[in-house]
TORVOZA-143450 format. One record per atom (N, C-alpha, C): residue in three letters; x, y, z. Coordinates in steps of 0.2 Angstrom, whole numbers, plus 5000, padded with zeros to 4 digits. Atoms other than C-alpha are relative to their C-alpha. Layout:
BEGIN
ALAXYZ...
// end
This chain:
BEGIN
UNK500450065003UNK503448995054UNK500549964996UNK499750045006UNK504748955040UNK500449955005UNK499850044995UNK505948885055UNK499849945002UNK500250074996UNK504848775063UNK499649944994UNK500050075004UNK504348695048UNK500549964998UNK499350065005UNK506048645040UNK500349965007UNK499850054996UNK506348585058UNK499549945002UNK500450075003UNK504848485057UNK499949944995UNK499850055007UNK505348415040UNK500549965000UNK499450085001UNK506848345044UNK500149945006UNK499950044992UNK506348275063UNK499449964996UNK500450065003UNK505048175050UNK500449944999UNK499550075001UNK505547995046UNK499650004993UNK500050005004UNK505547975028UNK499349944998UNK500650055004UNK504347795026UNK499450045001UNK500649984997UNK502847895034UNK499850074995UNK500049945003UNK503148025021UNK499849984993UNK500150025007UNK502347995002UNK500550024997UNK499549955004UNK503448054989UNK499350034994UNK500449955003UNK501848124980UNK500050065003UNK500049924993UNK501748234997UNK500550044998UNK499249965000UNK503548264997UNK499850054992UNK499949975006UNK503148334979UNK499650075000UNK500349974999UNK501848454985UNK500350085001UNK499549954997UNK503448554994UNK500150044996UNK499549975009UNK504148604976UNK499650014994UNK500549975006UNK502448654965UNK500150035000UNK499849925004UNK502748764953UNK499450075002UNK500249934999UNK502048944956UNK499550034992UNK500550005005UNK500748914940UNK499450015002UNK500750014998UNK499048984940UNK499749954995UNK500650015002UNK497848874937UNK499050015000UNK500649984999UNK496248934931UNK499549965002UNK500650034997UNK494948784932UNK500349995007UNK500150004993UNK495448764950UNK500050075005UNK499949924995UNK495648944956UNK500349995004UNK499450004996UNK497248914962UNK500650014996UNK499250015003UNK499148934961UNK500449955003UNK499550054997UNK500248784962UNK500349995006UNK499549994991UNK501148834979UNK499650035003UNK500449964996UNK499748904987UNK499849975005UNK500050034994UNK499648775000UNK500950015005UNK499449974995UNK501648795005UNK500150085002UNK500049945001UNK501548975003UNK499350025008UNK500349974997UNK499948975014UNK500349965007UNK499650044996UNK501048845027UNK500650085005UNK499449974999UNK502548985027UNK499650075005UNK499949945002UNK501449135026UNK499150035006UNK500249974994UNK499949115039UNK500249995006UNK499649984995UNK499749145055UNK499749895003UNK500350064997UNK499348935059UNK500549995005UNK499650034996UNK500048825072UNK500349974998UNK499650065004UNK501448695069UNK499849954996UNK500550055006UNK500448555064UNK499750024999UNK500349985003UNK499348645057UNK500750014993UNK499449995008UNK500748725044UNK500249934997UNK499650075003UNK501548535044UNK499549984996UNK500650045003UNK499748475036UNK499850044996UNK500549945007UNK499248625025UNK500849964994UNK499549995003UNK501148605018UNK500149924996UNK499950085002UNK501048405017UNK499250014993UNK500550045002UNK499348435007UNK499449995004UNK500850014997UNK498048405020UNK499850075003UNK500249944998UNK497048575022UNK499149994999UNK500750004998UNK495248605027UNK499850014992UNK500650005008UNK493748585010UNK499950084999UNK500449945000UNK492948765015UNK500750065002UNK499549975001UNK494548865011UNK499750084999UNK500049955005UNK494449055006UNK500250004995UNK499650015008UNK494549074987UNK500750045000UNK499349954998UNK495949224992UNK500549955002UNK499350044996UNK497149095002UNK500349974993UNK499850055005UNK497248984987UNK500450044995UNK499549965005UNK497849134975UNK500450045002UNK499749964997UNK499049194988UNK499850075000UNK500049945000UNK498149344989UNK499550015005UNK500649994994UNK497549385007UNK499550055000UNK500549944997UNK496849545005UNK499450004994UNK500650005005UNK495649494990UNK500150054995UNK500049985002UNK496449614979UNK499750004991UNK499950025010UNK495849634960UNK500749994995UNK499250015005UNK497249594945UNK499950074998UNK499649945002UNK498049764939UNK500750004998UNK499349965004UNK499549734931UNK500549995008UNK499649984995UNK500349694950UNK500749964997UNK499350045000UNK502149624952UNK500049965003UNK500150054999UNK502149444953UNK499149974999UNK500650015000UNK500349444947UNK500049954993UNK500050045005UNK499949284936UNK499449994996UNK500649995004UNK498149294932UNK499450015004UNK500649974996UNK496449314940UNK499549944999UNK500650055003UNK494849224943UNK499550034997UNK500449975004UNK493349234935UNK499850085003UNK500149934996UNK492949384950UNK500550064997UNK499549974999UNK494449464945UNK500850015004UNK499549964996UNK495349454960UNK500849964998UNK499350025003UNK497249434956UNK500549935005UNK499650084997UNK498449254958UNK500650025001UNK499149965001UNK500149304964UNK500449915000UNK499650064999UNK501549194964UNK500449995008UNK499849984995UNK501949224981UNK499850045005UNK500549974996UNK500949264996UNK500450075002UNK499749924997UNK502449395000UNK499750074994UNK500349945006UNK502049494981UNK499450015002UNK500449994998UNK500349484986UNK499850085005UNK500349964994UNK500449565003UNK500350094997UNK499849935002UNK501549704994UNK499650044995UNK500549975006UNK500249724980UNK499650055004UNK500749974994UNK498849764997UNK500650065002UNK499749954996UNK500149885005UNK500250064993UNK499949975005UNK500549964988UNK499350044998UNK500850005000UNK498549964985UNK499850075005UNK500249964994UNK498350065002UNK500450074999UNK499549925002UNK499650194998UNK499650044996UNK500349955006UNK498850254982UNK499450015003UNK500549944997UNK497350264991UNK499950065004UNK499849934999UNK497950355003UNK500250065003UNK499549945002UNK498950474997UNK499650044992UNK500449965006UNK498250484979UNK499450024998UNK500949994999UNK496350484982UNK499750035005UNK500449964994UNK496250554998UNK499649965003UNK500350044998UNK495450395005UNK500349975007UNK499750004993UNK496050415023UNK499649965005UNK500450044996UNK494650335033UNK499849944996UNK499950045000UNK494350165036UNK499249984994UNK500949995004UNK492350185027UNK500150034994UNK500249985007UNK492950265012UNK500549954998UNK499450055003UNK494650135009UNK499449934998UNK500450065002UNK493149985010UNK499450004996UNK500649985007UNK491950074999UNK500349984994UNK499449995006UNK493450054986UNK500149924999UNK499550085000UNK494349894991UNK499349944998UNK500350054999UNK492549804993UNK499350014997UNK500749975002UNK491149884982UNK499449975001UNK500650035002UNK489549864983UNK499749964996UNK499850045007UNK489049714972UNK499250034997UNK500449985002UNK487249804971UNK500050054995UNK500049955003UNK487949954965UNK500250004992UNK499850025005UNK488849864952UNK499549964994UNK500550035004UNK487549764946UNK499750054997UNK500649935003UNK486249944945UNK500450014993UNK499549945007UNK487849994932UNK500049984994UNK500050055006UNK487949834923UNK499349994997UNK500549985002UNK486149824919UNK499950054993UNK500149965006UNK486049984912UNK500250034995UNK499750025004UNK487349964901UNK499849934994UNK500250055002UNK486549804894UNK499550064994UNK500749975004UNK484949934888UNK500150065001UNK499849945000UNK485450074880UNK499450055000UNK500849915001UNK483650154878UNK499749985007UNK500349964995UNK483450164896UNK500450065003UNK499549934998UNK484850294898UNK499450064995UNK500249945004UNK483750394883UNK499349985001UNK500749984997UNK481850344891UNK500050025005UNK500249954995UNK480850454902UNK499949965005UNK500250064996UNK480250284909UNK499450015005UNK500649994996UNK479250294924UNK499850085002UNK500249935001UNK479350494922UNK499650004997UNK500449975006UNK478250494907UNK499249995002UNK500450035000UNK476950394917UNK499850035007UNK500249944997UNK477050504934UNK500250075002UNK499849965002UNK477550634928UNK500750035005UNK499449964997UNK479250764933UNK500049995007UNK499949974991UNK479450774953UNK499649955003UNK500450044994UNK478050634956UNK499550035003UNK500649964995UNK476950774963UNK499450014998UNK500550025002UNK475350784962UNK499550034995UNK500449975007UNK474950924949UNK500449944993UNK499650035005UNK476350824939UNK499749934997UNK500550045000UNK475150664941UNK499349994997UNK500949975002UNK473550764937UNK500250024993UNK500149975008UNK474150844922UNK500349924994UNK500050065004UNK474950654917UNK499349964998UNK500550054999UNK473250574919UNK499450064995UNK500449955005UNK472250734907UNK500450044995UNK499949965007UNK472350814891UNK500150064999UNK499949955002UNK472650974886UNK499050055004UNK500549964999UNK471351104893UNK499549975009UNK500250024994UNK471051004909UNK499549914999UNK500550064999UNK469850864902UNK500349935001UNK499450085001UNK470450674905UNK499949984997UNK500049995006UNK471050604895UNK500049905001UNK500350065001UNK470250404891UNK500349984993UNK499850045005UNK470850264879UNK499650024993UNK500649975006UNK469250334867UNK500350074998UNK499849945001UNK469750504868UNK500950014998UNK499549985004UNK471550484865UNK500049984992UNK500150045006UNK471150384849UNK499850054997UNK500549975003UNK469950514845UNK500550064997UNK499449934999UNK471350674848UNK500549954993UNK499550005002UNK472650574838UNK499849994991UNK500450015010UNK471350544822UNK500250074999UNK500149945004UNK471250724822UNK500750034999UNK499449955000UNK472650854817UNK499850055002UNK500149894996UNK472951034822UNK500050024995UNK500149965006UNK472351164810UNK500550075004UNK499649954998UNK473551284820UNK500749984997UNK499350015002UNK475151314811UNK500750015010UNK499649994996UNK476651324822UNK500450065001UNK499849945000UNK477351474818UNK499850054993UNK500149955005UNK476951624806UNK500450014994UNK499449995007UNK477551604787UNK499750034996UNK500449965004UNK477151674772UNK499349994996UNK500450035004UNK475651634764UNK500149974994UNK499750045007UNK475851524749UNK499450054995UNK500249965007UNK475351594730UNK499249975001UNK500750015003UNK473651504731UNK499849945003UNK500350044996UNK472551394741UNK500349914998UNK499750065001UNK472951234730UNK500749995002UNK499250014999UNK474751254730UNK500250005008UNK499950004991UNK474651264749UNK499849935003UNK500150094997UNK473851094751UNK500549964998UNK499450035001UNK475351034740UNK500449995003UNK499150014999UNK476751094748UNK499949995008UNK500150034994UNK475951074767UNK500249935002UNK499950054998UNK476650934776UNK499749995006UNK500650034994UNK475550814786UNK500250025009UNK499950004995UNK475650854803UNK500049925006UNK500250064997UNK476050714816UNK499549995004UNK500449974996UNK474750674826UNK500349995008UNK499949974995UNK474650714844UNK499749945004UNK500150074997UNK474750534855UNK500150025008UNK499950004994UNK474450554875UNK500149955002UNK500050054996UNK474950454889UNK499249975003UNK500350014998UNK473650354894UNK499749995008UNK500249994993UNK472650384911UNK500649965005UNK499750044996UNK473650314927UNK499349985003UNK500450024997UNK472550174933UNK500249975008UNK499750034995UNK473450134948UNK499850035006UNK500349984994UNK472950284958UNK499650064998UNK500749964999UNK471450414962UNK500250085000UNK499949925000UNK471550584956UNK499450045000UNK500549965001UNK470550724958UNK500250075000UNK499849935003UNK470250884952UNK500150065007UNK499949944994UNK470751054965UNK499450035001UNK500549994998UNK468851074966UNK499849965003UNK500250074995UNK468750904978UNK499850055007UNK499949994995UNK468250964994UNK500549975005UNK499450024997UNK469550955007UNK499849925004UNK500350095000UNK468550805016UNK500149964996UNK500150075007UNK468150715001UNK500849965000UNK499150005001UNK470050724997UNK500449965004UNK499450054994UNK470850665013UNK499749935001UNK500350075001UNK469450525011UNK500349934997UNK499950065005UNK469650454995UNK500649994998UNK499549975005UNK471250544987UNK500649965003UNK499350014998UNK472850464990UNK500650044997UNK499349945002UNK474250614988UNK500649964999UNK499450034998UNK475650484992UNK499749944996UNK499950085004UNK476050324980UNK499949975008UNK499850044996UNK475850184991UNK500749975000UNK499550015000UNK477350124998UNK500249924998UNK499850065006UNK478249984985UNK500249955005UNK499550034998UNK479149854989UNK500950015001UNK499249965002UNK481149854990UNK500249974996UNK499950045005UNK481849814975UNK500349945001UNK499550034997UNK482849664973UNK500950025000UNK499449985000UNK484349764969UNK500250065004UNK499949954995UNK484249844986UNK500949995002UNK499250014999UNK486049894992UNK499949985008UNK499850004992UNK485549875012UNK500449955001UNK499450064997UNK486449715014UNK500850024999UNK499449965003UNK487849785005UNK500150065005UNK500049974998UNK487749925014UNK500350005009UNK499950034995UNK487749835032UNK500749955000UNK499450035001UNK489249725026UNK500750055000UNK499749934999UNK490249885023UNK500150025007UNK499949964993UNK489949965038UNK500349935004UNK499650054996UNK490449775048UNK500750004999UNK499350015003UNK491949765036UNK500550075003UNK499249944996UNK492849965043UNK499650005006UNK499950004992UNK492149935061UNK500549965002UNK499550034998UNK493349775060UNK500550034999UNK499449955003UNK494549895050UNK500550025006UNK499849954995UNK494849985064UNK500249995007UNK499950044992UNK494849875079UNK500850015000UNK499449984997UNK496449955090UNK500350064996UNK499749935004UNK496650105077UNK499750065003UNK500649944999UNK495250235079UNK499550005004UNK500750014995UNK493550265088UNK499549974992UNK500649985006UNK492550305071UNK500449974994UNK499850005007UNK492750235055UNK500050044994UNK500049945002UNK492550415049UNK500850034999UNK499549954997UNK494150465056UNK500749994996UNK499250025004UNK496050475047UNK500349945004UNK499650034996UNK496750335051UNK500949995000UNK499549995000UNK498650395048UNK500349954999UNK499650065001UNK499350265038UNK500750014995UNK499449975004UNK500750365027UNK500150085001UNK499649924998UNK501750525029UNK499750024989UNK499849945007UNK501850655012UNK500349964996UNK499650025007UNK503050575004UNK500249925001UNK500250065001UNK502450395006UNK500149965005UNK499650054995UNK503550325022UNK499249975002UNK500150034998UNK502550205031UNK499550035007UNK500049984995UNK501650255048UNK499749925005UNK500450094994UNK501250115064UNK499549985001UNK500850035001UNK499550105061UNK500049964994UNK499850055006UNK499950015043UNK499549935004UNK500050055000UNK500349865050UNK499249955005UNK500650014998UNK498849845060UNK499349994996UNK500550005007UNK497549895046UNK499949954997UNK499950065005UNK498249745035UNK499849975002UNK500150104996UNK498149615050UNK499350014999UNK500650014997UNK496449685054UNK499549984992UNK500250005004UNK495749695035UNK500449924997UNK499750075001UNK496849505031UNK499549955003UNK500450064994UNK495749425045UNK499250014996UNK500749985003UNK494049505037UNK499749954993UNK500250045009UNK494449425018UNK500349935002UNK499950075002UNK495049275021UNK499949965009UNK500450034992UNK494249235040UNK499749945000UNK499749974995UNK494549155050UNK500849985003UNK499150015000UNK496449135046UNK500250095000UNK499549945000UNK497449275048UNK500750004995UNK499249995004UNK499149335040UNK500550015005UNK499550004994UNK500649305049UNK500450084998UNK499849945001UNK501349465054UNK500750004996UNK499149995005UNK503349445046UNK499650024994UNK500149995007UNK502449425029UNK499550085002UNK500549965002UNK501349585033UNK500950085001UNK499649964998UNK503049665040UNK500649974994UNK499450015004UNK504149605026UNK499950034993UNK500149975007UNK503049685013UNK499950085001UNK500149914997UNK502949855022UNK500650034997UNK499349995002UNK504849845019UNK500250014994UNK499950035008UNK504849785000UNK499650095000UNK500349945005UNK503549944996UNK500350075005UNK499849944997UNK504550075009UNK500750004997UNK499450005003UNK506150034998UNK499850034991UNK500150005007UNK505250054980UNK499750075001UNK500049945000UNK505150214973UNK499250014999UNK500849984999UNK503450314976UNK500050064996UNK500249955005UNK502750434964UNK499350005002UNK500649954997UNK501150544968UNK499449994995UNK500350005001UNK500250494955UNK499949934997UNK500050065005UNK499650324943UNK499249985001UNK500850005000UNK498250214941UNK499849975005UNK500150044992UNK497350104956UNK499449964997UNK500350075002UNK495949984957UNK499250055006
// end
């Protein structure tokens, strides 16, 4: 692609050429953040996808389609997050990282893929896109419960039907001590009183007064309030009656809205594309490095096919996908570090 452009540049005739255009050729390699771009990410993505001539000649002069991928603009095909990569300048508000050059980029995602795996053991196509493309539900349930620390240390919806859900668990949530239910009157009533039962056997104190002194109030004893939501009955109900009126099973809820299904479904789309010409199953190894890091022929395939998925429906020209294989099959490999 580099070729046919520079010989489209020079078979141009200079009036028909702006010089702001021309300027566009020589943008510096600066992210900027309010735009969620890097300066040369239009020449970069000219050189670096897989377009036709006039197409590259018009991304490179400056004219490129409104509905872009956010990844083309930060030369970074595979949507990788920032970590500290080589040639990484900064990230958008998502995180994912701005390279200076679509080629560091692609070496960033083949470097990416190695640590996974080799050093995580994420061989199949369904566990590399669990990683590379998380769940944004899973993520939210996390951040949430971070937000509110006393739902990590309430019983919550346990205290109300009780441990397992089950139905003595619900029967003994909804009555008091001794089997009787237990009503807004009758908690009120239990929590006025105290227990005249010590807790454990101590010594008798010297003398009746001196034992009201130094006794300490007992707290009282506050029950959960009945569940009105649903129908319990005692294990004297006749079986009829039971299967009648009783409902043993909650009815079934709605889905929250922080269901993962959709997430889950995109997933699964995202390694059946993975895959396309490697495997059958997205289960399966797809043999993408030896032991001691070398490279294997399935690679190059994986990137195109996972390239096309994040920044669809442009692709990455294969040179740039085969010239960062070479870049991280040259740099030395160590078996452990951090990842993404």
């Amino acid at each position: 692609m580099l070729e046919i452009l520079v010989l489209l540049l020079s078979l141009a005739k200079a009036p028909e050429i702006a010089l702001p255009t021309l300027a566009r050729l020589s943008a510096p390699s600066e992210f900027q953040p309010t735009q969620r771009a890097v300066g040369n990410w239009r020449m970069q993505a000219a050189l670096d996808l897989d377009l036709g001539a006039d197409a590259a000649l018009r991304w490179a002069l400056g004219s490129t389609p409104t509905n872009l991928p956010r990844c083309i603009r930060l030369n970074n095909y595979w949507c990788i997050k920032k970590a500290g990569w080589a040639g990484e300048l900064g990230g958008d508000s998502e995180g994912h990282g701005a390279f200076a050059s679509a080629a560091e980029g692609a070496a960033a995602a083949v470097t990416l893929l190695r640590r996974y795996y080799l050093n995580y053991g994420r061989k199949s196509a369904r566990a590399i896109v669990a990683h590379w493309a998380p769940a944004e539900c899973e993520l939210s349930v996390v951040s949430a419960g971070a937000q509110s620390p006393s739902a990590a240390t309430s019983l919550g919806p346990l205290a109300k039907f009780g441990i397992g859900n089950t139905l003595r668990a619900r029967w003994l949530a909804a009555h008091g001590r001794g089997g009787a239910a237990v009503t807004r009157r009758s908690s009120r009533a239990i929590a006025a009183r105290r227990s005249i039962v010590p807790d454990r056997v101590t010594r008798p104190p010297r003398s009746q007064a001196s034992a009201r002194r130094t006794a300490a109030p007992e707290p009282p004893l506050i029950l959960e309030p009945p569940i009105k939501t649903e129908t319990l009955r005692l294990a004297a109900v006749s079986p009829a009656t039971l299967a009648r009126d009783t409902p043993l099973v909650p009815a079934p809820q709605p889905r929250p809205a922080g269901s993962c299904a959709g997430d889950t479904q995109r997933l699964a789309n995202y390694a059946a594309h993975a895959i396309d010409g490697l495997v059958r199953s997205p289960d399966e190894d797809l043999k993408l490095f030896e032991v001691d890091g070398s490279p294997l022929p399935a690679l190059p395939r994986l990137l195109a096919n996972m390239a096309a998925v994040e920044i669809g429906p442009y692709r990455a020209d294969g040179k740039l996908i085969e010239a960062a294989i070479a870049a991280v099959r040259n740099a030395p490999w160590r078996t452990a570090g951090g990842g993404q």
